[in-house]
N, CA, C and O atoms as a CHARMM CRD file, in Angstrom:
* protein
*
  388
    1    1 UNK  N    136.69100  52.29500 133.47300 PROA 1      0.00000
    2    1 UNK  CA   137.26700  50.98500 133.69800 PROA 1      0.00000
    3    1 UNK  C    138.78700  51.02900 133.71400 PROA 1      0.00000
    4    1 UNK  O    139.41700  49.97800 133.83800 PROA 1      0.00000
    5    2 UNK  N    139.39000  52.17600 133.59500 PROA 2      0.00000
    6    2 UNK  CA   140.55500  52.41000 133.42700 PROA 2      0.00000
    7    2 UNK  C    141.22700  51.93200 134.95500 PROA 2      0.00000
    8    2 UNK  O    142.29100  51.31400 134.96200 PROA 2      0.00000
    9    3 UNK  N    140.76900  52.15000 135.78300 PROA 3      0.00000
   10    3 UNK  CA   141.25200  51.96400 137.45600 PROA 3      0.00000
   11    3 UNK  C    140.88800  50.05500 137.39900 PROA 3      0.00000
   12    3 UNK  O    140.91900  49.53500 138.51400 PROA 3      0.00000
   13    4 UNK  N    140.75000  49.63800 136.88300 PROA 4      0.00000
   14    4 UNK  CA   139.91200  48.19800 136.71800 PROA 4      0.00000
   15    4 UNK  C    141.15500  47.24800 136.58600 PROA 4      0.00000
   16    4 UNK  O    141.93400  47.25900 135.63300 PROA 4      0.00000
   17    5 UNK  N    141.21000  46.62000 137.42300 PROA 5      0.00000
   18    5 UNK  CA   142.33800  45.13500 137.20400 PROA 5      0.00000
   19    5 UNK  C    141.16600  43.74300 136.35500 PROA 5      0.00000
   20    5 UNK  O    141.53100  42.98200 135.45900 PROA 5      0.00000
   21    6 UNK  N    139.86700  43.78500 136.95500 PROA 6      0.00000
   22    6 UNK  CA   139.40000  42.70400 136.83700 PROA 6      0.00000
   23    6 UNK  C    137.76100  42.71000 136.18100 PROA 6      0.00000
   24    6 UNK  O    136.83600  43.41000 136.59200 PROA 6      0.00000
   25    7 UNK  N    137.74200  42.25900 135.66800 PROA 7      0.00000
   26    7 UNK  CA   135.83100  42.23700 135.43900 PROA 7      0.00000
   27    7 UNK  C    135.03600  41.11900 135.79100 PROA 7      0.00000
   28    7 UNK  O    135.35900  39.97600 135.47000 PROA 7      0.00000
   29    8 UNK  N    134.18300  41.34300 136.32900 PROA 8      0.00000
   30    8 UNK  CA   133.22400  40.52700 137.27600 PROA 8      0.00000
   31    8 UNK  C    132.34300  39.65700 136.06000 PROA 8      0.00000
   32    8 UNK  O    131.38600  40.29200 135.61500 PROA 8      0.00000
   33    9 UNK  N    132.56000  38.25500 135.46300 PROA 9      0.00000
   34    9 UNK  CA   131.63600  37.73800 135.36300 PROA 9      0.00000
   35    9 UNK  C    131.00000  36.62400 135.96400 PROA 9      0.00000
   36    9 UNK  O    131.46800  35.51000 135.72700 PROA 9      0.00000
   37   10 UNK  N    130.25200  36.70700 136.52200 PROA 10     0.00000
   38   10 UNK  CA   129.29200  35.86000 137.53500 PROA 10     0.00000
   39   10 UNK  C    128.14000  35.66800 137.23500 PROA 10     0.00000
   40   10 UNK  O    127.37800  36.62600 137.10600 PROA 10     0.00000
   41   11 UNK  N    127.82300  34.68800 137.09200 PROA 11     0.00000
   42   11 UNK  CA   126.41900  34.07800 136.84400 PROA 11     0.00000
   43   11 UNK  C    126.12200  32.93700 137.99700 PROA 11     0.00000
   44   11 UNK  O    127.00600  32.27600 138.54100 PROA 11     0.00000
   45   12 UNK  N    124.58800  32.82100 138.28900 PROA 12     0.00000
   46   12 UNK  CA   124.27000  31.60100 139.00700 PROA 12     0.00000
   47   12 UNK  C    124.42000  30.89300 138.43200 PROA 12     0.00000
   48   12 UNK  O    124.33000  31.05700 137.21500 PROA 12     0.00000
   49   13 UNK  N    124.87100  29.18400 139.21700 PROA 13     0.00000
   50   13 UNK  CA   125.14800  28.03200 138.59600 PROA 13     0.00000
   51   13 UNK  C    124.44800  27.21000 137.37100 PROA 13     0.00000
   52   13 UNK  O    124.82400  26.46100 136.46900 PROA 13     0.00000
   53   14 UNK  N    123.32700  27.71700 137.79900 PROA 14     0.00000
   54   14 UNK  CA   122.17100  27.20100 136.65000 PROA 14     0.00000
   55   14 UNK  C    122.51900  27.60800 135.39000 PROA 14     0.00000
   56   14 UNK  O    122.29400  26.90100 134.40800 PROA 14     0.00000
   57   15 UNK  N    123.35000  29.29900 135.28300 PROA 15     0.00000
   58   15 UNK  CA   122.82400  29.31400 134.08700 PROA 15     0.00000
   59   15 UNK  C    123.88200  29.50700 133.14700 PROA 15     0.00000
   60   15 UNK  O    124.99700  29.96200 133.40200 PROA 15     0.00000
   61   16 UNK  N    123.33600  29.02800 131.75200 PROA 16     0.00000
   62   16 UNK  CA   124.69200  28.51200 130.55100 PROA 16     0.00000
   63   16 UNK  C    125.14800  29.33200 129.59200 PROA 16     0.00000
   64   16 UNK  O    124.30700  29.34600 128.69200 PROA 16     0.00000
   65   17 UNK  N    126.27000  30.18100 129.27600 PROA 17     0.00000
   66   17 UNK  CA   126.35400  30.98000 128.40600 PROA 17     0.00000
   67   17 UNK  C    127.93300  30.10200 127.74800 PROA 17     0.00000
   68   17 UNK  O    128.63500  29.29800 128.36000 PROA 17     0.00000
   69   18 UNK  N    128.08300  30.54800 126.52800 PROA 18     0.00000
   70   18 UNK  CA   129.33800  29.91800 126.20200 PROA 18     0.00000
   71   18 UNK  C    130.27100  31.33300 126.31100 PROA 18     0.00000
   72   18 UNK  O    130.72700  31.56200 127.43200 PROA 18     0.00000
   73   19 UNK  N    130.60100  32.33800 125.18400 PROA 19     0.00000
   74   19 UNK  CA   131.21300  33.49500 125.68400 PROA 19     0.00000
   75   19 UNK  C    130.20000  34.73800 126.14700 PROA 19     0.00000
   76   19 UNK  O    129.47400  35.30700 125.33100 PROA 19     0.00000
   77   20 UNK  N    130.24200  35.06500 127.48300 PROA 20     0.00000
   78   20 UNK  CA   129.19900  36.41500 126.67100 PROA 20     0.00000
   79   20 UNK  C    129.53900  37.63900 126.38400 PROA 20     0.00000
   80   20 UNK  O    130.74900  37.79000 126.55200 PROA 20     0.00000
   81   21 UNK  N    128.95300  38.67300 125.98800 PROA 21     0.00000
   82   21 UNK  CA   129.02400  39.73400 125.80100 PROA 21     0.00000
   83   21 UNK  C    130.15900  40.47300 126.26100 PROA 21     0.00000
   84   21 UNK  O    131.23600  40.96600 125.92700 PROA 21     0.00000
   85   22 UNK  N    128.88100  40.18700 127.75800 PROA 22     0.00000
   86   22 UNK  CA   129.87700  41.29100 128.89500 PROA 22     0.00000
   87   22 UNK  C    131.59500  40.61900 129.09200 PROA 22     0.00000
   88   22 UNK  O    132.24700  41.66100 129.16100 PROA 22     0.00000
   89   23 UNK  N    132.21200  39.90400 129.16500 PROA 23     0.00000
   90   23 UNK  CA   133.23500  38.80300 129.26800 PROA 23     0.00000
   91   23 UNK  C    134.16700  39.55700 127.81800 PROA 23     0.00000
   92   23 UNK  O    135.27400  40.08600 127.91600 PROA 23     0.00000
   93   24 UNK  N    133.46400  39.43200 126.70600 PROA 24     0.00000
   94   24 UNK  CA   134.06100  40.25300 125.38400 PROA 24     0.00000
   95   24 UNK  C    134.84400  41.71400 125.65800 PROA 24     0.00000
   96   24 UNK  O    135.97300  42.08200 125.33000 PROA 24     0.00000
   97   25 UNK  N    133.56500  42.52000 126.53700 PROA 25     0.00000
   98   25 UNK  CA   133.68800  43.68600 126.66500 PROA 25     0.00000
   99   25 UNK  C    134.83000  44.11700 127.32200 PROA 25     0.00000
  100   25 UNK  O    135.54700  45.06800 127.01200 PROA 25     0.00000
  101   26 UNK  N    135.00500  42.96300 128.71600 PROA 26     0.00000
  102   26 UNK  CA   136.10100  43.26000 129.69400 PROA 26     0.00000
  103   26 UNK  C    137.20800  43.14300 128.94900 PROA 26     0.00000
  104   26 UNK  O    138.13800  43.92400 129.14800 PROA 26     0.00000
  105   27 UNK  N    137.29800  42.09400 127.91400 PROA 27     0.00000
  106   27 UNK  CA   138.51900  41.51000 127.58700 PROA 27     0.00000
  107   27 UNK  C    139.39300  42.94800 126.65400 PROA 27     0.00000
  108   27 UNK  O    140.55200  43.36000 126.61000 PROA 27     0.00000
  109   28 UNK  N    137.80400  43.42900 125.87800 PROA 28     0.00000
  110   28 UNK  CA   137.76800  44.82100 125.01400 PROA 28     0.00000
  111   28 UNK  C    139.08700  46.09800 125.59400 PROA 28     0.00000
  112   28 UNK  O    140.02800  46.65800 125.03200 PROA 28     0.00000
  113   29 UNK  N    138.34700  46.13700 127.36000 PROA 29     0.00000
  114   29 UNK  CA   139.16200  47.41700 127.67400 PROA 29     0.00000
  115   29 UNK  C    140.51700  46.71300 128.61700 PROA 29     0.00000
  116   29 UNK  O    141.13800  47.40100 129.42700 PROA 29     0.00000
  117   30 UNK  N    140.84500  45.22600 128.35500 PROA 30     0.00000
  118   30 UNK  CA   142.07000  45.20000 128.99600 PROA 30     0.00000
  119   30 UNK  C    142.10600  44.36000 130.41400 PROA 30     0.00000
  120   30 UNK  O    143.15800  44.12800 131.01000 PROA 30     0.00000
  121   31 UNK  N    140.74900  43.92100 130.88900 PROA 31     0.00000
  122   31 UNK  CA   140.75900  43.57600 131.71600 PROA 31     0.00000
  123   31 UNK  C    140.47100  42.07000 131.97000 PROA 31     0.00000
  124   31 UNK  O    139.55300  41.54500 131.34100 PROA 31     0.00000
  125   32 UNK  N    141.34700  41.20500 133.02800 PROA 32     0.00000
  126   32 UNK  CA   141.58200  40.03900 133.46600 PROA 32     0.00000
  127   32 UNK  C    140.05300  39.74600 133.74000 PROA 32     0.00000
  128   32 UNK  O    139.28000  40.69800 133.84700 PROA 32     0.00000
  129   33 UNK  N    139.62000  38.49400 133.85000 PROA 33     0.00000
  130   33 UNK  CA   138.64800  38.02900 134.45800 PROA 33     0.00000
  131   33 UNK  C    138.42800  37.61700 135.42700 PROA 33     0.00000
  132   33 UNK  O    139.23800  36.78800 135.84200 PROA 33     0.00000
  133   34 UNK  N    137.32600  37.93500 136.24300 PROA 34     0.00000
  134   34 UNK  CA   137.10300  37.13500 137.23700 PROA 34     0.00000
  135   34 UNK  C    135.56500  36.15400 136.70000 PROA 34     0.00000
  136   34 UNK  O    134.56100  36.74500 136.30100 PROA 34     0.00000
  137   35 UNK  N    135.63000  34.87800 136.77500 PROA 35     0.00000
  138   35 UNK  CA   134.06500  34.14100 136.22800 PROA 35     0.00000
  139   35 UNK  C    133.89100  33.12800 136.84800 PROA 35     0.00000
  140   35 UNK  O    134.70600  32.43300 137.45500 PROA 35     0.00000
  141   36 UNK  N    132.72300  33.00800 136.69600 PROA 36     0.00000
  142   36 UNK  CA   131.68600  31.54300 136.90500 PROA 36     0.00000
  143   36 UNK  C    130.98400  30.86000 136.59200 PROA 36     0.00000
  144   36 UNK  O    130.31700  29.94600 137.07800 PROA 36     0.00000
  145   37 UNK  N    131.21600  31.63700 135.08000 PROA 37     0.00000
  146   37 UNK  CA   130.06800  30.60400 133.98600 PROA 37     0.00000
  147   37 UNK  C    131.04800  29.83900 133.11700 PROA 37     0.00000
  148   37 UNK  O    132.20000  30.21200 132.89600 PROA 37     0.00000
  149   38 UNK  N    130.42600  28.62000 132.59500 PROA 38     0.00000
  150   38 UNK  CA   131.45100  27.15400 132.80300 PROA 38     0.00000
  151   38 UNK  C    130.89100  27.39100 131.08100 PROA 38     0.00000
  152   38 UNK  O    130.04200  28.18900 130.68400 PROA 38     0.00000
  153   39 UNK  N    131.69800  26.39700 130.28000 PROA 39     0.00000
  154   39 UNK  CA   131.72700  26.36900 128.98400 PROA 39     0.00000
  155   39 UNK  C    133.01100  27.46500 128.48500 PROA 39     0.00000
  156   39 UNK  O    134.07700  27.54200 129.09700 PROA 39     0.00000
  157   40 UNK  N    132.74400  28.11500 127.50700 PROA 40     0.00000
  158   40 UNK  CA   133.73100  29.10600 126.42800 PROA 40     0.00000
  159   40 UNK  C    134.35400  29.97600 127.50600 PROA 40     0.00000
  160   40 UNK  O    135.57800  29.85800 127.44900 PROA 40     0.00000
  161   41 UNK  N    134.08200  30.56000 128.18200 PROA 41     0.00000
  162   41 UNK  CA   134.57500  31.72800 129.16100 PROA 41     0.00000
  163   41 UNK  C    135.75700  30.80500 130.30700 PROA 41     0.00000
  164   41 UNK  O    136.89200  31.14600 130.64100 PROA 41     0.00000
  165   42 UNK  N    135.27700  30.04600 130.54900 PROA 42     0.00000
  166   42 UNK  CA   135.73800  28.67400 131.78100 PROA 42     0.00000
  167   42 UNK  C    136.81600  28.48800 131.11200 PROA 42     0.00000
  168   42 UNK  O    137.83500  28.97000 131.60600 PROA 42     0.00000
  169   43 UNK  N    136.93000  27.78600 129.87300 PROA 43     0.00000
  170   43 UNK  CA   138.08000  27.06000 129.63200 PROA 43     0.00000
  171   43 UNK  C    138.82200  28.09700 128.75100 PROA 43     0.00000
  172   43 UNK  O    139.84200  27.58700 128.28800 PROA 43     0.00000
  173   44 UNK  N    138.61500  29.62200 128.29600 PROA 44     0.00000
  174   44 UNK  CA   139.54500  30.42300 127.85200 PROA 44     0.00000
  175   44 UNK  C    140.30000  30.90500 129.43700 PROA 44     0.00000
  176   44 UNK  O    141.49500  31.02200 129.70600 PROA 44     0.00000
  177   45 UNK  N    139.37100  31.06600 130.10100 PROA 45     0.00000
  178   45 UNK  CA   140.74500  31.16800 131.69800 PROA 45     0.00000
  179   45 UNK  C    141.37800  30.12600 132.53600 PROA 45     0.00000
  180   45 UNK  O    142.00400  30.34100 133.57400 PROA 45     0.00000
  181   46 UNK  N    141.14800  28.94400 131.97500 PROA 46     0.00000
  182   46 UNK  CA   141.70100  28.06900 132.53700 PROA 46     0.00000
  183   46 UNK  C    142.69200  27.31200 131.48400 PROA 46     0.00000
  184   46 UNK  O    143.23400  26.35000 132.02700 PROA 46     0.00000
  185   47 UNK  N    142.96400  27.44100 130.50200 PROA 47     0.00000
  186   47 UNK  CA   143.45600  27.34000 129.14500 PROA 47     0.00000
  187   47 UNK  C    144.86900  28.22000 129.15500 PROA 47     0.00000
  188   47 UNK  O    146.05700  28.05600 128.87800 PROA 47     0.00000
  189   48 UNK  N    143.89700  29.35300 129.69700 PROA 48     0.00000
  190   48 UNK  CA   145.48100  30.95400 128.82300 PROA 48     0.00000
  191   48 UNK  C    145.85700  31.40200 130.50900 PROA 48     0.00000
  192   48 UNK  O    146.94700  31.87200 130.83500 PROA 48     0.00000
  193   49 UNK  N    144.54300  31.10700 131.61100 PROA 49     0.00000
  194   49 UNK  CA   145.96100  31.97000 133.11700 PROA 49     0.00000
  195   49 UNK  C    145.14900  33.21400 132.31600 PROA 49     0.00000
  196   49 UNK  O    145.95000  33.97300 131.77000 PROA 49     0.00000
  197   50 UNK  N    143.75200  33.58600 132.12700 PROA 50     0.00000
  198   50 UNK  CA   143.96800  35.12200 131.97800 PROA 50     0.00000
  199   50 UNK  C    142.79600  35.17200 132.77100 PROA 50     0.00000
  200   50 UNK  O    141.72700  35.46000 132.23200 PROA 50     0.00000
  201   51 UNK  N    142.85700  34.93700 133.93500 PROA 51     0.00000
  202   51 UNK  CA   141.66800  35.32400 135.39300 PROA 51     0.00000
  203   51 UNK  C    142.04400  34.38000 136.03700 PROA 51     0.00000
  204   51 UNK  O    142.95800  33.55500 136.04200 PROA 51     0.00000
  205   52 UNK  N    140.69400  34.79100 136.88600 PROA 52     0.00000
  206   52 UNK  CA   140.15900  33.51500 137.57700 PROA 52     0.00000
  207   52 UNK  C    138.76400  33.02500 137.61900 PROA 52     0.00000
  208   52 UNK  O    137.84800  33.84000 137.51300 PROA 52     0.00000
  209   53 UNK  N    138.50200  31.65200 137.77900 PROA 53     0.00000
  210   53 UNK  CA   137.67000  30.85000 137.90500 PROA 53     0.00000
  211   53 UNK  C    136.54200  30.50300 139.26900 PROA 53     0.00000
  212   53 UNK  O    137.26400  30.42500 140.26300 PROA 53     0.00000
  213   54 UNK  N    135.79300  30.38500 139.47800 PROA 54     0.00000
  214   54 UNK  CA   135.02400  30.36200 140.54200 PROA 54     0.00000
  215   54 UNK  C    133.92200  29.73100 140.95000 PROA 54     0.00000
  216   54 UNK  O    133.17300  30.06400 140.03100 PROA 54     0.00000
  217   55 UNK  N    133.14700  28.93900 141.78300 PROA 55     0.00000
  218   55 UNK  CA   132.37000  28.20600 141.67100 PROA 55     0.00000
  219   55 UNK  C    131.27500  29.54800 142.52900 PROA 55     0.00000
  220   55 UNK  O    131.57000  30.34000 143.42400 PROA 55     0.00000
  221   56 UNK  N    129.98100  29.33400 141.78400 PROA 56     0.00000
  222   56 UNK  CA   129.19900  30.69300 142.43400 PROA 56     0.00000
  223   56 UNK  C    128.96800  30.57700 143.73200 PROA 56     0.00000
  224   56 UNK  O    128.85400  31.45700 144.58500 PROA 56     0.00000
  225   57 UNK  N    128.87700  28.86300 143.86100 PROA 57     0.00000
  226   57 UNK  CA   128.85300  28.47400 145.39600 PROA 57     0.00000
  227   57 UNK  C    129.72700  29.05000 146.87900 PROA 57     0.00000
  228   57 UNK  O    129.51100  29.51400 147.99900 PROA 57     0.00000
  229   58 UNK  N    130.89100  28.61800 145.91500 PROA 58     0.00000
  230   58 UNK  CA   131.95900  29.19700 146.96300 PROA 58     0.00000
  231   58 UNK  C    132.92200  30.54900 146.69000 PROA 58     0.00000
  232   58 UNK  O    134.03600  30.32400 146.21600 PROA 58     0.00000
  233   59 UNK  N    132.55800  31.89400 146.95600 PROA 59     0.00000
  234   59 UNK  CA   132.80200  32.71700 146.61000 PROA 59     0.00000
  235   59 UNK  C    134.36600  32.60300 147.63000 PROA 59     0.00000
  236   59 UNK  O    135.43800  32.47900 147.03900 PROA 59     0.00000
  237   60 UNK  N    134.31800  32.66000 149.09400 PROA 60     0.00000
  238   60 UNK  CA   135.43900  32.20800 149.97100 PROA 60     0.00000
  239   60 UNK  C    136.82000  32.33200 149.06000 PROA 60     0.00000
  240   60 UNK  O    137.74100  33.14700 149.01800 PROA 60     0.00000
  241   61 UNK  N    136.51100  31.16500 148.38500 PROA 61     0.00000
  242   61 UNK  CA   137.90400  30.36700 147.42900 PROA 61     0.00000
  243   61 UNK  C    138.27700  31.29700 146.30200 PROA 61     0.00000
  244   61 UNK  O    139.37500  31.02200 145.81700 PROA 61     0.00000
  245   62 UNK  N    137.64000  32.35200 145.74200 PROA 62     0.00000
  246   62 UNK  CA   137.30900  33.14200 144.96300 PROA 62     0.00000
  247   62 UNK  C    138.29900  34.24000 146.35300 PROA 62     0.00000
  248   62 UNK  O    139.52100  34.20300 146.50000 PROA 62     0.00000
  249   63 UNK  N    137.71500  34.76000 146.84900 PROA 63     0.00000
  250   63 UNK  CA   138.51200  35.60000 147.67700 PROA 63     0.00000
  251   63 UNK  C    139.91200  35.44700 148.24700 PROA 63     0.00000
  252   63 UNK  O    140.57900  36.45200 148.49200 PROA 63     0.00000
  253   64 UNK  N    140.48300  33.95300 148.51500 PROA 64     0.00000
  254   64 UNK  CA   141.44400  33.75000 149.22500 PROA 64     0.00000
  255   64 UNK  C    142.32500  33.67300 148.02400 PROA 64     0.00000
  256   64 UNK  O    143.48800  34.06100 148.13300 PROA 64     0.00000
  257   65 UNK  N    141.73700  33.05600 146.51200 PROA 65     0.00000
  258   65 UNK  CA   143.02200  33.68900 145.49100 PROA 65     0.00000
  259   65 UNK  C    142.94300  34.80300 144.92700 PROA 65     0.00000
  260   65 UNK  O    143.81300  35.24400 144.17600 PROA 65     0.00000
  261   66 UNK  N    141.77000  35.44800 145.25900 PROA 66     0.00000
  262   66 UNK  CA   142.19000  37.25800 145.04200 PROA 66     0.00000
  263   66 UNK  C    143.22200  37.36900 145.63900 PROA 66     0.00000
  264   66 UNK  O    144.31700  37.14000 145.12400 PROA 66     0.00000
  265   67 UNK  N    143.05200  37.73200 146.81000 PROA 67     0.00000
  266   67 UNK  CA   144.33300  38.35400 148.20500 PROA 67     0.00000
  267   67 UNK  C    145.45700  37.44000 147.72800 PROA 67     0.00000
  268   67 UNK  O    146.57600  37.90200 147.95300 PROA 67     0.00000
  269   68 UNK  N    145.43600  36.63500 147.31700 PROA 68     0.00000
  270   68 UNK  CA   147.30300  35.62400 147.08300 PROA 68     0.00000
  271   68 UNK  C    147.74300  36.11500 145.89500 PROA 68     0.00000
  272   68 UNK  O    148.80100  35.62300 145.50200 PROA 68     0.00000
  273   69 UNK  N    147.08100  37.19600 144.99900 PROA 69     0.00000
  274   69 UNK  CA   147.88400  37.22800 143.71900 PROA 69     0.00000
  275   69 UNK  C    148.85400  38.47100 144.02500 PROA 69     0.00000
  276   69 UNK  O    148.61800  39.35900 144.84500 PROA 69     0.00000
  277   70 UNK  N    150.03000  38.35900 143.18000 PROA 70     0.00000
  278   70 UNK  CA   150.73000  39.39500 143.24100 PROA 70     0.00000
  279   70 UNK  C    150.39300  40.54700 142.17700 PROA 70     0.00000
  280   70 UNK  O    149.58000  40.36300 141.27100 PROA 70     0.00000
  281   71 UNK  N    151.00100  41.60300 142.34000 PROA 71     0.00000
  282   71 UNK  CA   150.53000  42.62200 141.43400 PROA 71     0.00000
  283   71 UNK  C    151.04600  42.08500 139.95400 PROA 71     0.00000
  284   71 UNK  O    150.38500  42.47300 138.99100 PROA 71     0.00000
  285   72 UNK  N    152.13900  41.25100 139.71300 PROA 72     0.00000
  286   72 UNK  CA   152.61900  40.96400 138.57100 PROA 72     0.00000
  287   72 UNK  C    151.39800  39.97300 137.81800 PROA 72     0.00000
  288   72 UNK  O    150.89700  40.01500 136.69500 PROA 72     0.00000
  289   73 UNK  N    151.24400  39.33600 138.65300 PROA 73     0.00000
  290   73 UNK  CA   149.99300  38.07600 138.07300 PROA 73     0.00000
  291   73 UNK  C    149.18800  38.62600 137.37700 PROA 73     0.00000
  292   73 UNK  O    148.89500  38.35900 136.21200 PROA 73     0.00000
  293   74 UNK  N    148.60600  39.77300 138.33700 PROA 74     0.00000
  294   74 UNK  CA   147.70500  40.11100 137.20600 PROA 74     0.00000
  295   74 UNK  C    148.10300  41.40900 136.27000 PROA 74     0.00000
  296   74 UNK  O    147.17500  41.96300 135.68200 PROA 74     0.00000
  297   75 UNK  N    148.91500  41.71800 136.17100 PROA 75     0.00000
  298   75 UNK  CA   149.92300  42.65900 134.94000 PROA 75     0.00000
  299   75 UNK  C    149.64200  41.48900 133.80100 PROA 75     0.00000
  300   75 UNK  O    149.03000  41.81900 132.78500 PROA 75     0.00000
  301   76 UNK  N    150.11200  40.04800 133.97900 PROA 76     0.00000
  302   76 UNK  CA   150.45100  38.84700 133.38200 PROA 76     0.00000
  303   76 UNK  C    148.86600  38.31700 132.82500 PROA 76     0.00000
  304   76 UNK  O    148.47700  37.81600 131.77000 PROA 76     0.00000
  305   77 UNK  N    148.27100  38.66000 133.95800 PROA 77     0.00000
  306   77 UNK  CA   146.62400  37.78800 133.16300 PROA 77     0.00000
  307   77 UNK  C    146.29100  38.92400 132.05000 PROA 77     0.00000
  308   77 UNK  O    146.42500  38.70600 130.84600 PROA 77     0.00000
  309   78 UNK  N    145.80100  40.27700 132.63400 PROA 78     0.00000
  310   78 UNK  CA   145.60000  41.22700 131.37200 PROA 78     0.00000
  311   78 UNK  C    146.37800  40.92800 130.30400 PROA 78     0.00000
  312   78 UNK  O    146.08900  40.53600 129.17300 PROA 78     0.00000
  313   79 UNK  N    147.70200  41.24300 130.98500 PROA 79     0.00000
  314   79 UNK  CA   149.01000  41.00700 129.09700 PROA 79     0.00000
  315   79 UNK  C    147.74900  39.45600 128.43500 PROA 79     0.00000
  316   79 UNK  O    146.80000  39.47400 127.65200 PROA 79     0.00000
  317   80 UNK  N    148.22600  38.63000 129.02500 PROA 80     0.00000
  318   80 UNK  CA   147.63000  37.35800 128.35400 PROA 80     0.00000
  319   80 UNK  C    146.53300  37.45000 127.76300 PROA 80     0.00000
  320   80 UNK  O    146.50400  37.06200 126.59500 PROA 80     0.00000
  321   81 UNK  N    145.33600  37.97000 128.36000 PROA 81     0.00000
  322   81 UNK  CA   143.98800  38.50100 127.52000 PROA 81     0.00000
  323   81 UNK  C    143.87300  39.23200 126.30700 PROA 81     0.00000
  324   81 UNK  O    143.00100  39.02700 125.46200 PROA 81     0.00000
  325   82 UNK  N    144.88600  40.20400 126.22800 PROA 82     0.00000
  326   82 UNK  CA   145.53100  41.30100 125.33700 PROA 82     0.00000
  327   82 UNK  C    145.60800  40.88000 124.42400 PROA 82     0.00000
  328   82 UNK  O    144.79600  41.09600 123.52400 PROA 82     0.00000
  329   83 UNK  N    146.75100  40.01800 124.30700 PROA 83     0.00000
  330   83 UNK  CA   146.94200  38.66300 123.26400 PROA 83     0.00000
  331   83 UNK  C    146.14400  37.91600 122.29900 PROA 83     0.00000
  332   83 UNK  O    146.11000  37.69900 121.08800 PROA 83     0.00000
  333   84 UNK  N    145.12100  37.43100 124.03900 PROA 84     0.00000
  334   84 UNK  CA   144.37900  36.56900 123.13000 PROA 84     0.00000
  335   84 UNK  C    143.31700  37.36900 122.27100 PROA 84     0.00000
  336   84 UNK  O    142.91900  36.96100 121.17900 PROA 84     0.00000
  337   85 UNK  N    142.90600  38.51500 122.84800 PROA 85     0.00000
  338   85 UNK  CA   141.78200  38.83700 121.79100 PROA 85     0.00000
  339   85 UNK  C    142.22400  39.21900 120.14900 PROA 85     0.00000
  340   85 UNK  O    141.70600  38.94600 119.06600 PROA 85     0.00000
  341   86 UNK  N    143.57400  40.07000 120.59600 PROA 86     0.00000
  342   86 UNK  CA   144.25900  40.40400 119.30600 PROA 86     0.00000
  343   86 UNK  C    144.80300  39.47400 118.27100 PROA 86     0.00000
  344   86 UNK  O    145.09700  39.84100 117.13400 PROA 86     0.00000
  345   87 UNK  N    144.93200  38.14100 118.75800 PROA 87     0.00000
  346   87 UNK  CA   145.71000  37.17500 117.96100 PROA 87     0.00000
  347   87 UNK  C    144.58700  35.96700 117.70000 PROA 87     0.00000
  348   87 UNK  O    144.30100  35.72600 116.52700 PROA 87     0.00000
  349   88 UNK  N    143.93800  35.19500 118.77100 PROA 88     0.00000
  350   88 UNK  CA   143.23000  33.96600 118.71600 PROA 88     0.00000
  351   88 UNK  C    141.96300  34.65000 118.16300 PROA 88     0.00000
  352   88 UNK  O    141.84600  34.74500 116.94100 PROA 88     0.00000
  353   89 UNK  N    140.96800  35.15300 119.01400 PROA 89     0.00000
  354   89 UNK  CA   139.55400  35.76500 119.23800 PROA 89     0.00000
  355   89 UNK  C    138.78500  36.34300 117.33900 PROA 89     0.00000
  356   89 UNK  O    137.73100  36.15300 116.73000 PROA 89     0.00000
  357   90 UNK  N    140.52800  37.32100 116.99400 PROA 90     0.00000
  358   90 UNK  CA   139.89700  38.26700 115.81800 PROA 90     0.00000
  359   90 UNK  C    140.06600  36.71900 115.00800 PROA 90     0.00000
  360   90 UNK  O    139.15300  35.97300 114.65500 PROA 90     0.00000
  361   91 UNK  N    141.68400  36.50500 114.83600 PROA 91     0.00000
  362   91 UNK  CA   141.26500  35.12600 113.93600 PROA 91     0.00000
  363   91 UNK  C    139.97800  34.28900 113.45900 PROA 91     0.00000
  364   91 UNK  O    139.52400  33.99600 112.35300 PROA 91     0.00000
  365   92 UNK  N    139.51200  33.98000 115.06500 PROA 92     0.00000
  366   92 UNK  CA   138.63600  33.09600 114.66900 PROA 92     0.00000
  367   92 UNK  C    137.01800  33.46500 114.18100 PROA 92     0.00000
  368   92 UNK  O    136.16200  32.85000 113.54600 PROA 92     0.00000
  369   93 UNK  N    137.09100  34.77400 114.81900 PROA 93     0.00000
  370   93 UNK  CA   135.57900  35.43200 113.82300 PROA 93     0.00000
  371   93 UNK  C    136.22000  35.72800 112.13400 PROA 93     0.00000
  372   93 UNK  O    135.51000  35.52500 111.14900 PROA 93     0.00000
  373   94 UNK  N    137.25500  36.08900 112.06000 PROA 94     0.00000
  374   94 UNK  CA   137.74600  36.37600 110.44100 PROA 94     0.00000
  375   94 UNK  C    137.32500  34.82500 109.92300 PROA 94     0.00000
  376   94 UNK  O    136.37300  34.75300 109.14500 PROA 94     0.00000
  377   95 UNK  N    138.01100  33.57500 110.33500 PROA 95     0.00000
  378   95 UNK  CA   137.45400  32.60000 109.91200 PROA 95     0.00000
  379   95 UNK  C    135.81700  32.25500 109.29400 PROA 95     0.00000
  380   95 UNK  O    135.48500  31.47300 108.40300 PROA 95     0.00000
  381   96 UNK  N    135.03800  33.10200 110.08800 PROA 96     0.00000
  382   96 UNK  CA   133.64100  32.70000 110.28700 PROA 96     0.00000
  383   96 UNK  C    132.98900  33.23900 109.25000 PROA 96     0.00000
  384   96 UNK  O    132.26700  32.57600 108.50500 PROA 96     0.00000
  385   97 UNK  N    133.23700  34.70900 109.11100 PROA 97     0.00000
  386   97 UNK  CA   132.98800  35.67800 107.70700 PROA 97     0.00000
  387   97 UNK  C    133.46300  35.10800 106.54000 PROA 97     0.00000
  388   97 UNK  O    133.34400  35.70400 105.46900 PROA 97     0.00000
């Protein structure tokens, strides 16, 4: 995943996850998001700018702001993810324990 700008989470519309796993994992080795499952994952990239967002419907719109980002953007979404797992994410499971 080292060659990896982005991690693919996509789900059909139907179905409901709040964070998942795989979404954790990407965030794990550094990588920006790309998603489409709505709830916890949705509003941490629409919240922090650390991916992008997507309707499963319209992948199109999903493609035309791939190709518009600059290489810095997403230098900027990873940095931002980086962050959040290290600062918000651990916090809030330490809370939970």
């Amino acid at each position: 995943m080292e060659m990896c700008d982005f991690g693919f989470n996509g789900f059909k519309d139907e179905t409901s996850v709040g964070l998942s796993y795989k979404s954790l994992d990407y965030m794990d080795y550094g990588l920006a998001l790309i998603n489409s499952t709505k709830e916890d994952t949705w509003n941490l990239i629409n919240e922090n700018q650390a991916g992008l967002n997507y309707f499963a419907d319209d992948v199109d719109s999903l493609i035309n702001n791939l190709v518009n980002l600059a290489p810095e953007d997403v230098l900027l979404m990873k940095k931002i993810l980086e962050n959040y797992l290290k600062n918000t994410l651990i916090e809030e499971c330490l809370k939970v324990v």
